[in-house]
C-alpha positions in Angstrom: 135.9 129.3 -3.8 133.8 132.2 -2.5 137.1 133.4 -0.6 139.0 133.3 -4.1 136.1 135.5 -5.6 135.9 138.4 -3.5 139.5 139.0 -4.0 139.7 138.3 -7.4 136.6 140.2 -8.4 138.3 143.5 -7.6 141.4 142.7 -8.8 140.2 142.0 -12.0 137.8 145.3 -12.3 140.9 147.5 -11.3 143.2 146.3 -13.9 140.4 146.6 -16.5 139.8 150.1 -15.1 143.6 150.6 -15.6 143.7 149.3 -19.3 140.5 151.7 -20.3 142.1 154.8 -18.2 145.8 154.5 -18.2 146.3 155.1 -21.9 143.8 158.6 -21.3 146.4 159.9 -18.7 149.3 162.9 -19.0 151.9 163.2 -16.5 153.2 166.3 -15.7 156.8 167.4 -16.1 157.9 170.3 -14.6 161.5 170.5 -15.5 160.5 172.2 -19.1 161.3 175.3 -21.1 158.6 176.9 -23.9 159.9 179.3 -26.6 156.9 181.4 -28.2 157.6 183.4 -30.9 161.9 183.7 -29.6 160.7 184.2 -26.3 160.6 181.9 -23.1 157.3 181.6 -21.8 157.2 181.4 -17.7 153.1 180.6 -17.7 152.4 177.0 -19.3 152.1 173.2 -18.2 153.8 169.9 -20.5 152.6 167.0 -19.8 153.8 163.6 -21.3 151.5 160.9 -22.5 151.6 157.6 -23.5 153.0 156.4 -27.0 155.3 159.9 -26.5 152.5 162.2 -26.8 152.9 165.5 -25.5 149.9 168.1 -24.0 150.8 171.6 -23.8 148.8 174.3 -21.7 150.0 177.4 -22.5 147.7 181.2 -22.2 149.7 182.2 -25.3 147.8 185.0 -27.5 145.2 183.8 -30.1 146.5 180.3 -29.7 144.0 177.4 -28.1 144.3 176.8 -24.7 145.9 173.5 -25.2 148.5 172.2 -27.9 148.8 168.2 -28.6 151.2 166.2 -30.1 151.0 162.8 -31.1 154.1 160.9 -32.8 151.6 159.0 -35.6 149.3 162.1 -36.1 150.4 165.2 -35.1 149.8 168.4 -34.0 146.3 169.5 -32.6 144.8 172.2 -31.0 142.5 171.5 -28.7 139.7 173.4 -26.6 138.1 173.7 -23.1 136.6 170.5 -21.6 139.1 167.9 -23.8 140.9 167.4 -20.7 139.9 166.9 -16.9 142.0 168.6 -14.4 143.8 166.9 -11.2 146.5 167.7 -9.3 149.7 166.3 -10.9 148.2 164.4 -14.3 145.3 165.2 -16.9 143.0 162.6 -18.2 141.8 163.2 -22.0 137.9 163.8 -21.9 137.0 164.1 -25.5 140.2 164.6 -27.5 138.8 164.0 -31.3 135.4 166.0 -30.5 137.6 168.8 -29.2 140.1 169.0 -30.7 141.5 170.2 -34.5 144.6 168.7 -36.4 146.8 171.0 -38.1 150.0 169.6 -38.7 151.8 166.4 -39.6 154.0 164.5 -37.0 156.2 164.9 -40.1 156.0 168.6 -40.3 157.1 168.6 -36.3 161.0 168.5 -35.3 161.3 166.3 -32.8 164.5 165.5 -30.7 165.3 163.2 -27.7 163.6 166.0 -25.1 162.5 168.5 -27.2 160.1 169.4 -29.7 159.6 171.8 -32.3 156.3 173.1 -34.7 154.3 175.9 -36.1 151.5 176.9 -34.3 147.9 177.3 -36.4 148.6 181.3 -36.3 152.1 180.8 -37.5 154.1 181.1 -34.6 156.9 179.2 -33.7 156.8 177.2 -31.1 159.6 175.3 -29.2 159.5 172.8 -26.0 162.5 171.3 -24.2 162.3 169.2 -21.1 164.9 167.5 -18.7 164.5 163.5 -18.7 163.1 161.7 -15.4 165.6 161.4 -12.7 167.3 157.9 -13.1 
């Protein structure tokens, strides 16, 4: 019995730690293409979330530092410190504290591996990404 428990026990706490975390994580892609304003943009990161959510970093002028798009809610704009940076993923810190809503998933264009919006400022903004390797 005491055998069953020690493996068990930390079984069960990783898969809870999974359930809390793994919907808070972005993966990044880095087969992507961003169009600001008509022109591609060399300097940004996508990364792809769960429930096909989508995090851009971008340094793009008088834009925030990072761009969010969630199918049910839309396009945000987010600020320093709503996401914690590692190597290959980013894990959401405090998304609705940080960050602002200014669009309706309606109002965004979205395609099988692409997406389209107006930024806050007015700017047009267009991402395109390759699909995972099969």
């Amino acid at each position: 019995m005491r055998r069953a428990l020690k493996i068990l026990a930390p079984v069960l706490l990783v898969a809870v730690l999974l359930m809390i975390v793994a919907p808070r994580i972005w993966v990044k892609n880095k087969n992507a293409r961003l169009i600001y304003k008509g022109h591609t943009q060399e300097d940004f990161l996508l990364f792809h979330g769960s429930g096909g959510r989508l995090l851009l970093l971008a340094k793009l002028p008088a834009e925030a530092p990072a761009l969010m798009y969630d199918p049910a809610r839309g396009v945000a704009s987010c600020g320093e410190g709503a996401f914690l940076n590692f190597k290959v993923v980013r894990l959401e810190a405090r998304t609705d504290s940080r960050c602002t809503w200014f669009r309706e998933a309606k109002e965004a264009r979205t395609g099988r591996n692409s997406l389209h919006f107006v930024s806050p400022h007015g700017a047009e903004i267009e991402v395109e990404w390759l699909p995972p390797p099969r």
